[in-house]
N, CA, C and O atoms as a Tinker XYZ file with bonds, in Angstrom:
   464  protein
     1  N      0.842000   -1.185000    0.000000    73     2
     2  CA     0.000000    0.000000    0.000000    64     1     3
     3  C      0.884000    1.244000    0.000000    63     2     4     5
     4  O      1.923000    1.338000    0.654000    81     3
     5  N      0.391000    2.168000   -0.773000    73     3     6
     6  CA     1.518000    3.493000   -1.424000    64     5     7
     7  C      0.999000    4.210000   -0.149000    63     6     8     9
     8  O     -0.127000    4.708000   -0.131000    81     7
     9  N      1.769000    4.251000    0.831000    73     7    10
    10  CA     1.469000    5.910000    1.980000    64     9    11
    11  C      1.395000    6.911000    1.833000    63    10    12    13
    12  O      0.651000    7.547000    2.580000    81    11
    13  N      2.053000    7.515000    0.898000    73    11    14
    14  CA     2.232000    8.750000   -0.255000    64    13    15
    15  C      1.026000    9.693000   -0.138000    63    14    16    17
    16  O      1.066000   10.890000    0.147000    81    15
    17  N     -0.067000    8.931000   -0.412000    73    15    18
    18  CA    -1.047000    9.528000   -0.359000    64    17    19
    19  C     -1.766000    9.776000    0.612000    63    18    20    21
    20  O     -2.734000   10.531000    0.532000    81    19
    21  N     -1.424000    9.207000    1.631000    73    19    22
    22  CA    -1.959000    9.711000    3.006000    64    21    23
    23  C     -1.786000   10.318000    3.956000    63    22    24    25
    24  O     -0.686000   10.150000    4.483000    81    23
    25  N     -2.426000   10.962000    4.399000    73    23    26
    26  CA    -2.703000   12.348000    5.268000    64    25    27
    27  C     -2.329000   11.224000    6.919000    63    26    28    29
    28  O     -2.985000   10.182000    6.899000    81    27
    29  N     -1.495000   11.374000    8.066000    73    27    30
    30  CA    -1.488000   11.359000    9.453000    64    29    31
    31  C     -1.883000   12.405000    9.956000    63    30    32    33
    32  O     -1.442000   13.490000    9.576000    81    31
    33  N     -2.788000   12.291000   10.908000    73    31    34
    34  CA    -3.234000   13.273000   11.429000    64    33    35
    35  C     -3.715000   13.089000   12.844000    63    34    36    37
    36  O     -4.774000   12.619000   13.260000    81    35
    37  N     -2.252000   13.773000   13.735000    73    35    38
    38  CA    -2.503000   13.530000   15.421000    64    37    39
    39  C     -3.499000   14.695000   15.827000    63    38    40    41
    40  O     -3.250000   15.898000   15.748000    81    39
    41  N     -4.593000   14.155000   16.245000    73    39    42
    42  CA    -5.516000   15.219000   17.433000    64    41    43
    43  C     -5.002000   14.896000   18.556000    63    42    44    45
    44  O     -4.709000   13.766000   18.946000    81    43
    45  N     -4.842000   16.263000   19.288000    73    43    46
    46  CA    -3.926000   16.706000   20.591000    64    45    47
    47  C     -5.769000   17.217000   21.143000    63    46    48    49
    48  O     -6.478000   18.095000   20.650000    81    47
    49  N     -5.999000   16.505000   22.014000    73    47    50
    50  CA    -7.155000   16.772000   22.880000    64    49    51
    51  C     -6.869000   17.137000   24.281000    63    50    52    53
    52  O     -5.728000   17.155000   24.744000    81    51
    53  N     -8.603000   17.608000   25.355000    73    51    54
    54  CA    -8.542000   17.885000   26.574000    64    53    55
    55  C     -7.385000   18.415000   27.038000    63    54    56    57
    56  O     -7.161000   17.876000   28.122000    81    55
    57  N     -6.538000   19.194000   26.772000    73    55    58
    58  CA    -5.552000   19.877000   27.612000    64    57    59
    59  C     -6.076000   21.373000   27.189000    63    58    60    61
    60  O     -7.225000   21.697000   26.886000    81    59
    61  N     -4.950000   22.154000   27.256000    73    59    62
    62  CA    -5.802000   23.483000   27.588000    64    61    63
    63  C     -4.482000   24.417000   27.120000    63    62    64    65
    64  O     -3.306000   24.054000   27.160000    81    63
    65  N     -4.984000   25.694000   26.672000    73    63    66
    66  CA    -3.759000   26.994000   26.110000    64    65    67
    67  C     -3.489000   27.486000   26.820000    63    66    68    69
    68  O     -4.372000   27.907000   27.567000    81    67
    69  N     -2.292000   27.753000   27.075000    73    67    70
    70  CA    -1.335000   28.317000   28.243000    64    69    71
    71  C     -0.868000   29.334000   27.745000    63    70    72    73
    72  O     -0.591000   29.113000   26.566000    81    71
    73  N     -0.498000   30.955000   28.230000    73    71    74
    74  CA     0.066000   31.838000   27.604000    64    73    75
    75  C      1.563000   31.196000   27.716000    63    74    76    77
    76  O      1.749000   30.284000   28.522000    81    75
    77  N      3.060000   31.879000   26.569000    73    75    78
    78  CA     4.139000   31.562000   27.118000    64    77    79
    79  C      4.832000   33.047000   27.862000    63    78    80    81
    80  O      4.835000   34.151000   27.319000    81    79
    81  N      5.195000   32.841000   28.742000    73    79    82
    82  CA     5.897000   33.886000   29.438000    64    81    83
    83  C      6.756000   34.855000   28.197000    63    82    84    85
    84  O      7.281000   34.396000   27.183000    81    83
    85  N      6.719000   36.156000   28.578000    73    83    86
    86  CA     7.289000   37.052000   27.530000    64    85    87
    87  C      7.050000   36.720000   26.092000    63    86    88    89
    88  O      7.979000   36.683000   25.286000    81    87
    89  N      6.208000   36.557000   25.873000    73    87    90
    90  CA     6.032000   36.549000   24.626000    64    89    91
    91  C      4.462000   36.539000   23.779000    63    90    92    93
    92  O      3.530000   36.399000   24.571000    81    91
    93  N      4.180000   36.624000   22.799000    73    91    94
    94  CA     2.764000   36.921000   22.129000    64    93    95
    95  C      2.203000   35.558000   21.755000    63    94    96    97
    96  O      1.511000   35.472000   20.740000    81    95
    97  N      2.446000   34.514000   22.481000    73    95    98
    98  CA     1.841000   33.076000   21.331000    64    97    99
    99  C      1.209000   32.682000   22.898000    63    98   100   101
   100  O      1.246000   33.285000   23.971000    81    99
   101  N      0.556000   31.236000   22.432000    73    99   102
   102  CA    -0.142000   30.294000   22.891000    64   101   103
   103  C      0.722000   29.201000   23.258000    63   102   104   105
   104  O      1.791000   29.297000   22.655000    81   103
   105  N      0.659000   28.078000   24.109000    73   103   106
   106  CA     1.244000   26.920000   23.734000    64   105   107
   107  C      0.203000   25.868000   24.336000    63   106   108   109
   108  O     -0.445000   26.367000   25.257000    81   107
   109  N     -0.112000   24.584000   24.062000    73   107   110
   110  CA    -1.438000   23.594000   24.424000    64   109   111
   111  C     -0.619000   22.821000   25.127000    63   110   112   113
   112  O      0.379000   22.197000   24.767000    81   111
   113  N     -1.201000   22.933000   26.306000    73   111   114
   114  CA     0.023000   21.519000   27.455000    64   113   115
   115  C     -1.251000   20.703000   27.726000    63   114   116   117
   116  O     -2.453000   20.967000   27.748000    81   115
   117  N     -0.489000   19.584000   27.928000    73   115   118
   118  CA    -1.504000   18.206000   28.761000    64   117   119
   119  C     -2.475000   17.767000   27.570000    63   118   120   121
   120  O     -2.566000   18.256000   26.445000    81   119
   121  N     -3.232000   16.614000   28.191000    73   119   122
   122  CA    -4.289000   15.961000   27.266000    64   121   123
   123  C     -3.837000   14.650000   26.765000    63   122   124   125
   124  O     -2.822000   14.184000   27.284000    81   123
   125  N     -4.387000   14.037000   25.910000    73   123   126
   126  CA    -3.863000   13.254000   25.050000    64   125   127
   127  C     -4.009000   13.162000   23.293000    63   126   128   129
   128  O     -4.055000   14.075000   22.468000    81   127
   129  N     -4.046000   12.089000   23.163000    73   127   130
   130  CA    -3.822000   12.865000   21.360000    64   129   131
   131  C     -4.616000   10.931000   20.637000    63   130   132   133
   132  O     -4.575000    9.838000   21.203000    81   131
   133  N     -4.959000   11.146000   19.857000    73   131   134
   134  CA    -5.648000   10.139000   18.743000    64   133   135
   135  C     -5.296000   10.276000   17.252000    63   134   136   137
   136  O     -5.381000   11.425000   16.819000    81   135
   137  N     -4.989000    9.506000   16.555000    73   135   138
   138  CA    -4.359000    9.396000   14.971000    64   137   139
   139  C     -5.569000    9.108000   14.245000    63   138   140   141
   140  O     -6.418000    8.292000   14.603000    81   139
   141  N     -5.608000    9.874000   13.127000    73   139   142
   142  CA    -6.450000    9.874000   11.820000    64   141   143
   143  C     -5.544000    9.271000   10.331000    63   142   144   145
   144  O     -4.322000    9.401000   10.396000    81   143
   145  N     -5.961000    8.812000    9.398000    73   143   146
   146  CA    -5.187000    8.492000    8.702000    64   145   147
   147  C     -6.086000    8.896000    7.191000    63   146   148   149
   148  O     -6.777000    7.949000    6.813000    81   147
   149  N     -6.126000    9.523000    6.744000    73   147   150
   150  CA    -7.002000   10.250000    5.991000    64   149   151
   151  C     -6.466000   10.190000    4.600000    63   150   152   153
   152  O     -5.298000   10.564000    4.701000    81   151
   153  N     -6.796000    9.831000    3.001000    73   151   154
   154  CA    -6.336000   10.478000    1.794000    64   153   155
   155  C     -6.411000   11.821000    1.690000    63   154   156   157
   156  O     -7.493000   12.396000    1.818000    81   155
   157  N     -5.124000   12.558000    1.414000    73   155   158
   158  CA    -4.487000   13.831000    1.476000    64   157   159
   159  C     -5.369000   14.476000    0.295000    63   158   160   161
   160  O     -5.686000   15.652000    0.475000    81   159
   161  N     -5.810000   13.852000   -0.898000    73   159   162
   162  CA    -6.828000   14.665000   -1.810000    64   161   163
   163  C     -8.349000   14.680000   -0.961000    63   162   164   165
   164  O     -9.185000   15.541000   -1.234000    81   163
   165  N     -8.536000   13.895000   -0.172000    73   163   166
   166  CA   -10.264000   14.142000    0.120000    64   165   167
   167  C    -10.588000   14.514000    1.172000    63   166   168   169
   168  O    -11.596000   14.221000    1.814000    81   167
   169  N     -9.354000   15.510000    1.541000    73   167   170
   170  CA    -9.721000   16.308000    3.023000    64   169   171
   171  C    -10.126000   17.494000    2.875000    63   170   172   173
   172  O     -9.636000   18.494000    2.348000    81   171
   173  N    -11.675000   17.136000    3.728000    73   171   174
   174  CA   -12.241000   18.989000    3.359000    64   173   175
   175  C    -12.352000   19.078000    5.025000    63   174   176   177
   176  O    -11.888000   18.388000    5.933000    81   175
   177  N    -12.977000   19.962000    4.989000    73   175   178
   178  CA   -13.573000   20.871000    6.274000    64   177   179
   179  C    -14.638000   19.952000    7.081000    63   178   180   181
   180  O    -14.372000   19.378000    8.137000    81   179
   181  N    -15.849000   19.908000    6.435000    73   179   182
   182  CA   -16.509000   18.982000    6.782000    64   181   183
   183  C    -15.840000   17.766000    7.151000    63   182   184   185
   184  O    -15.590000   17.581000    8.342000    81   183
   185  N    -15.475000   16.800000    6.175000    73   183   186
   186  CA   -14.791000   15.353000    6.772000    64   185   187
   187  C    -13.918000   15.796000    7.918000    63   186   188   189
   188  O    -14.220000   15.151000    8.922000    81   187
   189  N    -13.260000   16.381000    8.068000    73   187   190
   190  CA   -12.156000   16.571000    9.499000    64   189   191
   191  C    -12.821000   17.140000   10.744000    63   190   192   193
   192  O    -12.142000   17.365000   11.746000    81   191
   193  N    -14.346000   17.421000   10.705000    73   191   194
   194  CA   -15.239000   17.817000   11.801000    64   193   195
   195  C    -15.543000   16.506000   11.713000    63   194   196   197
   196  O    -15.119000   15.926000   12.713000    81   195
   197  N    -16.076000   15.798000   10.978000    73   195   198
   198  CA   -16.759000   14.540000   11.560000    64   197   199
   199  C    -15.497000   13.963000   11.611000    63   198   200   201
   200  O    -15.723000   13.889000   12.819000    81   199
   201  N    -14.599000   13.573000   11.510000    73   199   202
   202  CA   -13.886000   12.657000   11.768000    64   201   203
   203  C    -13.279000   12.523000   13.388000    63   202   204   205
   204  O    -13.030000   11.549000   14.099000    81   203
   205  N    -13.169000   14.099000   13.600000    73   203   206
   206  CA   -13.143000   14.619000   15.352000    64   205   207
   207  C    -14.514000   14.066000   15.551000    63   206   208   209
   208  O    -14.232000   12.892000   15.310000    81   207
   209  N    -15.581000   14.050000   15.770000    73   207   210
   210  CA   -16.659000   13.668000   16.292000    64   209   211
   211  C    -16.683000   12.556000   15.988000    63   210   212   213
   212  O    -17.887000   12.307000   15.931000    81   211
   213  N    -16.143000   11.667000   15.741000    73   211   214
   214  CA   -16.348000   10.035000   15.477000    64   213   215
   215  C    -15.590000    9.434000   16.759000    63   214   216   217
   216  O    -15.930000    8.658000   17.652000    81   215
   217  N    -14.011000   10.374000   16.351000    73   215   218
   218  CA   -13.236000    9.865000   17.705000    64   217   219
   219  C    -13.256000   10.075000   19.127000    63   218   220   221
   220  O    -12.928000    9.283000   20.010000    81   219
   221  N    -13.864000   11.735000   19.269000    73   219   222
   222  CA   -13.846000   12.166000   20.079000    64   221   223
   223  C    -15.621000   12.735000   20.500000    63   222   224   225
   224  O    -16.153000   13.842000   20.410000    81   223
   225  N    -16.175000   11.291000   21.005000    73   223   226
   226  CA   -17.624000   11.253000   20.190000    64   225   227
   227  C    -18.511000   12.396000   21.360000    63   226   228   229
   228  O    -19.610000   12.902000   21.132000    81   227
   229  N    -17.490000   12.638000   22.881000    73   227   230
   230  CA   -17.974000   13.558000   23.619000    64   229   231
   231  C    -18.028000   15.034000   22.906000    63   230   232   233
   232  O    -18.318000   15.903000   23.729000    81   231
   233  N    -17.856000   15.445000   21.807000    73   231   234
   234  CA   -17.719000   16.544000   21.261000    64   233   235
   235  C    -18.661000   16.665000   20.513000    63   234   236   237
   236  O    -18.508000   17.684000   19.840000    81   235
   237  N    -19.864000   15.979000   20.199000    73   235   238
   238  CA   -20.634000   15.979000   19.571000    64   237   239
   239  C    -21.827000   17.025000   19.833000    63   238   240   241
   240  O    -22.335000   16.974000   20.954000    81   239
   241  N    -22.242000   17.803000   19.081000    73   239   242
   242  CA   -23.150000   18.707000   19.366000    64   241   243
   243  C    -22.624000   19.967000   20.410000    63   242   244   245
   244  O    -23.270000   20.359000   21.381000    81   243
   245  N    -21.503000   20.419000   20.040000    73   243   246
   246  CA   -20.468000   21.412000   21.237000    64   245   247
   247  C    -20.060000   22.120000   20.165000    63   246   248   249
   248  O    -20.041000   21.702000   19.007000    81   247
   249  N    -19.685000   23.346000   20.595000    73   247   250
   250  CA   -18.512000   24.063000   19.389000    64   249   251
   251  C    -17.167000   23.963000   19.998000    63   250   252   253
   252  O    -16.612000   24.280000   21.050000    81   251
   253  N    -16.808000   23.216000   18.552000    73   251   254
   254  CA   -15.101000   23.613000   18.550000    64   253   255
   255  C    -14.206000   23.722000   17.934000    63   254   256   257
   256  O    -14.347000   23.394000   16.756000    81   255
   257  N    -12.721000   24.267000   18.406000    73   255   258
   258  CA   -12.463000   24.923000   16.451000    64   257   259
   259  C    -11.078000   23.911000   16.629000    63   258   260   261
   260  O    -10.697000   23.322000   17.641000    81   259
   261  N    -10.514000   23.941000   15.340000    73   259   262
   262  CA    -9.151000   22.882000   15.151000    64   261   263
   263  C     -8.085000   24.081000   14.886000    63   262   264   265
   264  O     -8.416000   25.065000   14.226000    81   263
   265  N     -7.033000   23.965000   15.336000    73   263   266
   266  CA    -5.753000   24.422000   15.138000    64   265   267
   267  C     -4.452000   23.630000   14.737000    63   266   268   269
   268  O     -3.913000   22.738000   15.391000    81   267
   269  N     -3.985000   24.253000   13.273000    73   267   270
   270  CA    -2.903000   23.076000   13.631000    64   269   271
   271  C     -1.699000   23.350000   13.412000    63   270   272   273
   272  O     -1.549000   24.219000   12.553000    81   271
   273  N     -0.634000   22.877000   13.931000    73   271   274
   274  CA     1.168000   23.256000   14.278000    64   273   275
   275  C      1.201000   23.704000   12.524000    63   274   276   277
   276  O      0.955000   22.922000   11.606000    81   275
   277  N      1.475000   24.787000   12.419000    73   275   278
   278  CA     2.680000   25.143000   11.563000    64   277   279
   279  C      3.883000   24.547000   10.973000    63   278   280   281
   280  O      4.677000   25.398000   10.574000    81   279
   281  N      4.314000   23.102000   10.772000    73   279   282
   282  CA     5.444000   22.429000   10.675000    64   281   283
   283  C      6.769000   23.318000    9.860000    63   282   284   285
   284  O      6.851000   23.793000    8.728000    81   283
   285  N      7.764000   23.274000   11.078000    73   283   286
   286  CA     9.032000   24.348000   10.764000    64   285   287
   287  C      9.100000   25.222000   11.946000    63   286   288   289
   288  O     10.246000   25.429000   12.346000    81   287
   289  N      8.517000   25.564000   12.345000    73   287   290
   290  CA     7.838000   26.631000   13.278000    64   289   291
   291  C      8.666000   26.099000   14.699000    63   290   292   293
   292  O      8.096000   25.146000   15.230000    81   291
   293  N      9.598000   26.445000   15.217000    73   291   294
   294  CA     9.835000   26.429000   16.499000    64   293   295
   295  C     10.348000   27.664000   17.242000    63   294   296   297
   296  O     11.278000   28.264000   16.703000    81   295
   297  N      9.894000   28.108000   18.354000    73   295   298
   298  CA     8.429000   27.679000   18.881000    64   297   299
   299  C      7.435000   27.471000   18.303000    63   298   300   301
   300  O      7.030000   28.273000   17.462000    81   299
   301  N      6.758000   26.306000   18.608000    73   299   302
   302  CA     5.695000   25.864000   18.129000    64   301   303
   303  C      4.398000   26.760000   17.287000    63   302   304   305
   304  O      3.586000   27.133000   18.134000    81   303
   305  N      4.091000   27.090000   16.223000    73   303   306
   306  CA     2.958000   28.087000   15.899000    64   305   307
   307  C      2.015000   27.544000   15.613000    63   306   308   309
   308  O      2.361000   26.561000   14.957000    81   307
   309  N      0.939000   27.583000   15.711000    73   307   310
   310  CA    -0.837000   27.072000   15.527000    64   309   311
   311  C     -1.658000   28.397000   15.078000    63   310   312   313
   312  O     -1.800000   29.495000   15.617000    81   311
   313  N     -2.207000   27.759000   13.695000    73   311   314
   314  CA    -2.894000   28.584000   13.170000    64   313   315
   315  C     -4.671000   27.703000   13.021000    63   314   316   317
   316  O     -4.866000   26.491000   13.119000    81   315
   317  N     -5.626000   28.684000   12.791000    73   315   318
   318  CA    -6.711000   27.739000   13.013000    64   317   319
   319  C     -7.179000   27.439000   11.829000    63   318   320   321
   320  O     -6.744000   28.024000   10.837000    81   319
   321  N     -8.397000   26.225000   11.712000    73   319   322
   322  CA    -8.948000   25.851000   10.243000    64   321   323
   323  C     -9.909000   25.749000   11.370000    63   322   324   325
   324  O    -10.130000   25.269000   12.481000    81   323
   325  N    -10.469000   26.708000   10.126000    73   323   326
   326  CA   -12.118000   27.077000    9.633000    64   325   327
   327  C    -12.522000   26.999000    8.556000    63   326   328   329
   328  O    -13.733000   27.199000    8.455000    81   327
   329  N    -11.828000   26.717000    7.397000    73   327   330
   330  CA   -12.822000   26.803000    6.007000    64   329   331
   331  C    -11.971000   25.926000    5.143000    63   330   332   333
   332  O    -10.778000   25.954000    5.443000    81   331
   333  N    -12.349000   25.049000    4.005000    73   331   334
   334  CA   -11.768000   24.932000    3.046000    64   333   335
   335  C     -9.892000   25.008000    2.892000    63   334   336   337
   336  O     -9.043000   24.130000    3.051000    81   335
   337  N     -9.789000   26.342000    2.550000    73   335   338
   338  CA    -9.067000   26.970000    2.467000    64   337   339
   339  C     -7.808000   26.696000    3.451000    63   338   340   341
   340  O     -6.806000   26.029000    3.193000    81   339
   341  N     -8.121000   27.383000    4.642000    73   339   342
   342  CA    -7.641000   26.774000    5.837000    64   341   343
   343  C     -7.064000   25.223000    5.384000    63   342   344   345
   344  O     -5.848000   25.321000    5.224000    81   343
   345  N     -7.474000   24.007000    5.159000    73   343   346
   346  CA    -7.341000   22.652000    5.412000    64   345   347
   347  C     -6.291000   22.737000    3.993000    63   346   348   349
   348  O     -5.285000   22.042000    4.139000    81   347
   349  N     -6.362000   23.406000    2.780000    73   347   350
   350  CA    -5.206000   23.238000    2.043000    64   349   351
   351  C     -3.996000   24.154000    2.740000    63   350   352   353
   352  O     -2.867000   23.864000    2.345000    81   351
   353  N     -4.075000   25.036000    3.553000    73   351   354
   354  CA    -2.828000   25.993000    3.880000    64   353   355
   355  C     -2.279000   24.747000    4.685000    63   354   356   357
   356  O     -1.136000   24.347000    4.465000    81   355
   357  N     -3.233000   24.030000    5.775000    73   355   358
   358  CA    -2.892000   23.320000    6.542000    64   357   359
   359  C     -1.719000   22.218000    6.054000    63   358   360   361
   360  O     -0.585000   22.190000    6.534000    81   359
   361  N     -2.371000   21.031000    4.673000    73   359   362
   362  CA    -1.705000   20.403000    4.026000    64   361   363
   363  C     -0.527000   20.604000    3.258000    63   362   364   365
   364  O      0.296000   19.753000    2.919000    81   363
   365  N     -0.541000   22.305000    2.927000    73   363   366
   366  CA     0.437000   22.888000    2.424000    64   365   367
   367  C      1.823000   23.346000    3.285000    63   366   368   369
   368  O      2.800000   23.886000    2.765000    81   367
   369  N      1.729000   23.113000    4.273000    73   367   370
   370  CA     2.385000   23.165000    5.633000    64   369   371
   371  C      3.192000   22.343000    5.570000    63   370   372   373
   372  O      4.401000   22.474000    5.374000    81   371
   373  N      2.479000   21.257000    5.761000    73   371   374
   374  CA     3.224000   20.060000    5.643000    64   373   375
   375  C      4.225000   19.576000    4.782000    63   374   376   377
   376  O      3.874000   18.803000    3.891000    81   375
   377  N      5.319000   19.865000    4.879000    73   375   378
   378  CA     6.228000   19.478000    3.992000    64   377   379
   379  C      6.439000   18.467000    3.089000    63   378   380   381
   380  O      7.025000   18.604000    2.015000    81   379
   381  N      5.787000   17.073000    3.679000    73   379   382
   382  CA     5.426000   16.075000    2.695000    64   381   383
   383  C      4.350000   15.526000    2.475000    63   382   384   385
   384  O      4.150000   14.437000    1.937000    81   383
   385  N      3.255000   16.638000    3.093000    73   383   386
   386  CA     1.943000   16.206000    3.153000    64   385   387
   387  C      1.251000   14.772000    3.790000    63   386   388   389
   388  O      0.143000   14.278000    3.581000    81   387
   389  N      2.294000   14.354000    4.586000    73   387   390
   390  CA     2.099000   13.186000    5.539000    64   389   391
   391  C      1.534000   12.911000    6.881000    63   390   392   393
   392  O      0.840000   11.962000    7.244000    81   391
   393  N      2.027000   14.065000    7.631000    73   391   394
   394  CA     2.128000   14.292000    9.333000    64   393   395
   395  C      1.600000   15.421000    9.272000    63   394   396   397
   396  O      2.069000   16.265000    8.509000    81   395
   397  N      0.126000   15.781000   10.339000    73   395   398
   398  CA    -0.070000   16.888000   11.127000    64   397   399
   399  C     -0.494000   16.801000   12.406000    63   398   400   401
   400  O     -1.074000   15.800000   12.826000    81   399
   401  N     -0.218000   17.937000   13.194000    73   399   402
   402  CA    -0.722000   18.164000   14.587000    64   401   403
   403  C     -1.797000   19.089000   14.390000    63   402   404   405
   404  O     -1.677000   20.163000   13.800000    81   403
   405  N     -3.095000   18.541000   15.018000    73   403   406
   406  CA    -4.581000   19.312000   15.051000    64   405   407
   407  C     -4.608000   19.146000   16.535000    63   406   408   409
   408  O     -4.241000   18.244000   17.288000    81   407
   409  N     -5.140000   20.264000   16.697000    73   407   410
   410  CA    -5.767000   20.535000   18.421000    64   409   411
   411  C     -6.691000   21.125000   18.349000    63   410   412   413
   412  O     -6.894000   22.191000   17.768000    81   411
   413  N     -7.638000   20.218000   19.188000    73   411   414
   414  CA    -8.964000   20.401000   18.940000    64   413   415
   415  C     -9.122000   21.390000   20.087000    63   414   416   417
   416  O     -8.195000   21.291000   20.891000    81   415
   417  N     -9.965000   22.253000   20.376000    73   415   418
   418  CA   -10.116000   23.465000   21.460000    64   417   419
   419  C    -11.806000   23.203000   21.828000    63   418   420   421
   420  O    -12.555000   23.513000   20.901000    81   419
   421  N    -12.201000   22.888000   22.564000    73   419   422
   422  CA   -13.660000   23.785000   23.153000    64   421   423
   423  C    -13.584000   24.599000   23.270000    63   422   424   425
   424  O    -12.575000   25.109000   23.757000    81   423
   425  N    -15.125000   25.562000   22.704000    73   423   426
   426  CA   -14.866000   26.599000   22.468000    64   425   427
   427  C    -15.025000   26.911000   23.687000    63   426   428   429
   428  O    -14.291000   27.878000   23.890000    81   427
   429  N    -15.788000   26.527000   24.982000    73   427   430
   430  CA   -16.418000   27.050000   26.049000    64   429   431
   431  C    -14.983000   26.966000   27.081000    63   430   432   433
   432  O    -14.785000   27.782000   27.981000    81   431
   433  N    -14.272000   26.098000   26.834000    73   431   434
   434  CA   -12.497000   26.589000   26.960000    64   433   435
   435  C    -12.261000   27.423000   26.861000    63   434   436   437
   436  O    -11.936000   28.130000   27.816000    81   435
   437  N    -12.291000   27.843000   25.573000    73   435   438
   438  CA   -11.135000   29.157000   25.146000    64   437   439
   439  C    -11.770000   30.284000   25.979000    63   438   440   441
   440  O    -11.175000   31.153000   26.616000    81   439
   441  N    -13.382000   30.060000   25.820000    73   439   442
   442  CA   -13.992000   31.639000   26.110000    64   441   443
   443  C    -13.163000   31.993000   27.894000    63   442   444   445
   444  O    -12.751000   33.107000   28.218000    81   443
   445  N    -13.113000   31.003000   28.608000    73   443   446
   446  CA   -13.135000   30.868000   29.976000    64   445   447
   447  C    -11.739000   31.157000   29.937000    63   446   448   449
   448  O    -11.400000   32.220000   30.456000    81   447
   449  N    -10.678000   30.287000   29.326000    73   447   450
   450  CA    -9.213000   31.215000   29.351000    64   449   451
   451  C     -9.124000   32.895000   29.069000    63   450   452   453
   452  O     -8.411000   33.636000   29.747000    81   451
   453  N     -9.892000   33.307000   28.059000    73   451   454
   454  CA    -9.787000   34.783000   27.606000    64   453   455
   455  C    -10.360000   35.527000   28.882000    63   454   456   457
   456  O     -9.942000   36.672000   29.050000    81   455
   457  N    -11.252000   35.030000   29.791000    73   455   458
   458  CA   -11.796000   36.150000   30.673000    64   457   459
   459  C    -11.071000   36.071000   31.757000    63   458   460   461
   460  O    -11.355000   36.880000   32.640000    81   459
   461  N     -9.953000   35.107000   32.011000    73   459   462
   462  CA    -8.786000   35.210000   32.768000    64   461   463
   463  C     -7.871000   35.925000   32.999000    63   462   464
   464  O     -7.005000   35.579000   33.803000    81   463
């Protein structure tokens, strides 16, 4: 079987965004994480919401948004997918279009970190 064509894709769950000291970014500590293995042409927006809700079936009917590592990027950078668009920048990231890091966020998370 040709791998070539397939998309890895670690969801980094239940942990939570931490500011980093001196500086303007985010970083996601704790949780655990689940593998997707997806064809790299038939990833849209839609399929990668249900595919989080298949695995992570407590998320069902909740809002929440996906972010994913920047590959190259150290310190770590996370940008979010929301559209289409988003999910090719995402794949386009990827240097061999093989490996990504998605972190899934509740939204009722994030809101509760920001009023902190």
């Amino acid at each position: 079987m040709d791998l070539s064509h397939f998309c890895f894709i670690v969801l980094k769950f239940g942990g939570s965004w931490s500011e980093v000291q001196g500086q303007a970014r985010m970083k996601y500590v704790g949780g655990r994480h689940k593998s997707l293995r997806l064809q790299s042409d038939e990833i849209t927006m839609l399929l990668l919401k249900e595919r989080v809700e298949t695995l992570c079936h407590w998320l069902r009917g909740q809002p929440f948004d996906l972010h994913y590592h920047v590959n190259g990027t150290s310190p770590k950078n996370y940008m979010l997918v929301s559209s289409d668009s988003d999910v090719v920048d995402m794949l386009e990231s990827s240097y061999e279009r093989n490996r990504i890091e998605v972190v899934v966020a509740v939204k009722y998370n994030e809101e509760n970190m920001s009023q902190s």
